[in-house]
N, C-alpha and C positions, 0 to 999 in steps of 0.2 A: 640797409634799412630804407623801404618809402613807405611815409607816414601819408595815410589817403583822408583826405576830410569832404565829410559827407553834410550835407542839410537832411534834420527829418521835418517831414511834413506830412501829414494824415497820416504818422505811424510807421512810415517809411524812409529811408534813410538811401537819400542818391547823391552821387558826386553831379556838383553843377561845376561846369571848369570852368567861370568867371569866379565865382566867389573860392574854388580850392585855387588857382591860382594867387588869388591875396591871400588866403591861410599859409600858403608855402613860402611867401614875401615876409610876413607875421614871425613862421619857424625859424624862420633863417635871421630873423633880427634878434629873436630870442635867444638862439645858440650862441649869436656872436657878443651879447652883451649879460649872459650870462655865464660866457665861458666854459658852456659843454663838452665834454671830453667823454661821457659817459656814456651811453646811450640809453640807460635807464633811466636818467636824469628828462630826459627828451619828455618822460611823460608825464611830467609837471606842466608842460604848456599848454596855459588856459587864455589867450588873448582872443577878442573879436566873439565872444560867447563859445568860444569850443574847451569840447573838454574831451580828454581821453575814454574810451569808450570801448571795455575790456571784453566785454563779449561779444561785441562786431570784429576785433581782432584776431591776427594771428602771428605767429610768431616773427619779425623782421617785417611788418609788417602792419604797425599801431594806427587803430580809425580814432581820429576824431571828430563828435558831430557836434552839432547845433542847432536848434530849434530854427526853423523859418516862421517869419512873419507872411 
């Protein structure tokens, strides 16, 4: 599974790797203090304004985005 997180902005949605780096920091505190085992479970994570984003997805493979300022 890599979970890719995207900022939209003007309607678009692109990976920044300063801000997907701290999301993947974010995932991995979530997993470990949430005790995932699952990986379906995986897409309850909403820290830092992201949210799973099922029709940017594909299978092994979950976007999360979030709005840019």
């Amino acid at each position: 599974m890599t979970p890719v997180f995207k900022e939209i902005k003007n309607g678009k949605a692109r990976i920044i790797s300063f801000f997907a780096k701290k999301a993947r920091g974010m995932m991995a505190r979530f997993i470990i203090q949430n005790r995932i085992e699952n990986i379906d479970d995986i897409l309850a994570f909403d820290f830092g304004g992201y949210r799973y984003n099922d029709s940017l997805s594909i299978p092994f493979q979950p976007v999360f985005t979030r709005a840019q300022a």
